[in-house]
N, C-alpha and C positions, 0 to 999 in steps of 0.2 A: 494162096500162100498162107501158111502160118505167122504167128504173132511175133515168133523170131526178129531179131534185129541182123543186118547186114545178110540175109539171105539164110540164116540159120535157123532150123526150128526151133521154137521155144519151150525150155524144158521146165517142165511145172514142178519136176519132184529136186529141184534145186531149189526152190524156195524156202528161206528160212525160218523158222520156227522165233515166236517169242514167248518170255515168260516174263512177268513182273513181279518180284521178290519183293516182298514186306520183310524189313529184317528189324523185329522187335530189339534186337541186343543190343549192347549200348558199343560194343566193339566192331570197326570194318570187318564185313566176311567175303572171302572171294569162293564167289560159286564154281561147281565145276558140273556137267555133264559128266556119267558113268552110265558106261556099256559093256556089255560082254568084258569089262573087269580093269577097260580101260577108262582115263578120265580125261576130261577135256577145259581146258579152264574157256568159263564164260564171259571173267568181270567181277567187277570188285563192285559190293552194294553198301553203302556207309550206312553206321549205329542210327538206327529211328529215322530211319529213312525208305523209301519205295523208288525202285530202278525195274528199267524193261532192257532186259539185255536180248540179244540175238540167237540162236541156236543154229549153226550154220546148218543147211540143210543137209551137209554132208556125212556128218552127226548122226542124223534120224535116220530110220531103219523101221523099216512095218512087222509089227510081229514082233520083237525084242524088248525083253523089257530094261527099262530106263529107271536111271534116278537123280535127281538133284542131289549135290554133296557141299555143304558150305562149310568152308574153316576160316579159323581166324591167323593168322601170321605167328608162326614161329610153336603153336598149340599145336598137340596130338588129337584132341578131342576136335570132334564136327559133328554136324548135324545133319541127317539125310533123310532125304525126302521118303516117301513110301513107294514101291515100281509105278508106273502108269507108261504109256504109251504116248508118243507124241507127231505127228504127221507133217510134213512140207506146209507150210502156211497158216497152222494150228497158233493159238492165243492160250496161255497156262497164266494161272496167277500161286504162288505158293508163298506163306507165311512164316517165318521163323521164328517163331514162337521161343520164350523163356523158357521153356520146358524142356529142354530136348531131348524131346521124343521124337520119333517118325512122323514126319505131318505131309499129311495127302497133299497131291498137285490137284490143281481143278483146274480143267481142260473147259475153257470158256469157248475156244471156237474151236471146231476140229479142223481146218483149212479146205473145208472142203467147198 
């Protein structure tokens, strides 16, 4: 039998992805996932503070590239991440830096 509960297989690539956001700015930013041109809100990470939000596995997509988008309430202006790739079960940490510029994800565990 498989790892499934109640007699059901258990499906690996439903697992969720996390990232933990450093948000240097002194302002709340709510993250979003962008894909193929759509965005997905993650969470809200507060000014000087570090959060690990979830990335529902339903999200992720092998082969597409991705990005973190973080804005602040009620502003045009946001900060996005650089593309990177992320997998079912994968660990990301990205930094929000004062600068805003493009800042790399770094893929600490790939989920595999």
């Amino acid at each position: 039998a498989s790892g499934g509960s109640l007699g059901h297989p258990a499906r690996p690539d439903d697992r969720p992805a996390h990232v933990t956001v450093r948000n240097d700015h002194w302002e709340d930013l709510t993250v979003y996932l962008e894909r193929d041109g759509s965005q997905f809100r993650l969470g809200v990470v507060e000014g000087n503070a570090v959060r690990t939000l979830p990335v529902p596995g339903i999200y992720l997509s092998r082969g597409t590239a991705m990005y973190f988008v973080a804005k602040q309430a009620g502003r045009e202006t946001h900060v996005r991440s650089a593309p990177f790739g992320l997998y079912p079960g994968a660990q990301a940490r990205w930094t929000l830096s004062l600068s805003h510029q493009e800042s790399p994800v770094i893929v600490v565990d790939d989920g595999s």
